[in-house]
N, C-alpha and C positions, 0 to 999 in steps of 0.2 A: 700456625694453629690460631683459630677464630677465638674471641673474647666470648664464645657461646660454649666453645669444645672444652676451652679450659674447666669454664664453670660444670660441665658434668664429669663427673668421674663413672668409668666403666665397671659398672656391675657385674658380680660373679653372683648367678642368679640362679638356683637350683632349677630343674626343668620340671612342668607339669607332666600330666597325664594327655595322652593325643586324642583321646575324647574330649578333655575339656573346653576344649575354642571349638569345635566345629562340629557338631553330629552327621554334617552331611558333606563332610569333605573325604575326597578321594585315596581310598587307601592305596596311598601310595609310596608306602615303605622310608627308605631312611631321607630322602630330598624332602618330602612330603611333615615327615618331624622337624627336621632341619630346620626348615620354614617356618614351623608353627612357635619353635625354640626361640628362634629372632624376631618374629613378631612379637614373643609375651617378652623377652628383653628390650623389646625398643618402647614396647607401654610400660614397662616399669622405672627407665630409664626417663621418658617422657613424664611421668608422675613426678618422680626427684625434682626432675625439674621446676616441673611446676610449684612442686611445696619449696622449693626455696625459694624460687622468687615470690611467693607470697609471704613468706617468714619477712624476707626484707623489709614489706611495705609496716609490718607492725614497729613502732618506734621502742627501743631499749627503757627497759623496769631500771630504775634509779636502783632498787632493792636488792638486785643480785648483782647491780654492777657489771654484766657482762666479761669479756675476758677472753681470751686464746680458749681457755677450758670448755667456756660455754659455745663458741661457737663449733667446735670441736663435737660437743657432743649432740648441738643439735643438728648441727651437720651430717651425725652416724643415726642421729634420732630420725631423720626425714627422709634417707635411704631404709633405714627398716621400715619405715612406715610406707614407701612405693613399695616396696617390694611384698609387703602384705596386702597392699590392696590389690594391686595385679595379680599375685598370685589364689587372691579371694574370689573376688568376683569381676573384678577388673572394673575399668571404664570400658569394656566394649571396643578400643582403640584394637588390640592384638586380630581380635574375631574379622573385624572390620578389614584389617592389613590379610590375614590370612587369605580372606576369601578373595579379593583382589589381585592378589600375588597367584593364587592359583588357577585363577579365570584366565589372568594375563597368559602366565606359563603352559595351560593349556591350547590355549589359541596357538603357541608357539612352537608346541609340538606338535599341530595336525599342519601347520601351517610346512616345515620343515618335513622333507620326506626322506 
């Protein structure tokens, strides 16, 4: 395991609605969610990430001393907060994988007879 996989830990991430990422993507039943499921987990998972690497670059308040505790909960603090934002309005990352993932997959099932 990479020094990158460690630092994310695996989201249990309630799923949206299949309107949400795409209005014009292809009803296509349970692959078609599937897809759209792992795209908004891989933007929210990608968001954590990102907020903690940016937690790190701030230098530690003399005032609260830091601690196992604090990092603990801003740890839990920065996982709810990807997982709010993706499942808000997102960065557009999910919409983006969606439609990609399904352009590809199509070309690969007219291509396959």
């Amino acid at each position: 395991m990479d020094p990158i996989q460690k630092q994310m830990p695996m989201l249990n991430l309630p799923g949206r609605s299949a309107a949400a990422l795409s209005p014009t993507a292809p009803a296509g039943g349970k692959n078609s969610e599937r897809l759209k499921q792992a795209c908004e987990d891989f933007e929210s998972i990608f968001v954590d990430f990102m907020l903690q690497q940016m937690r790190r670059t701030v230098p530690e308040n003399e005032l609260f001393g830091g601690g196992n505790a604090e990092q603990i909960y801003t740890s839990m603090m920065d996982s709810e907060l990807a997982k709010s934002i993706s499942h808000q309005r997102g960065l557009g990352l999910a919409d983006q994988m969606y439609r990609q993932l399904m352009n590809t997959t199509a070309g690969k099932e007219k291509k396959d007879p």
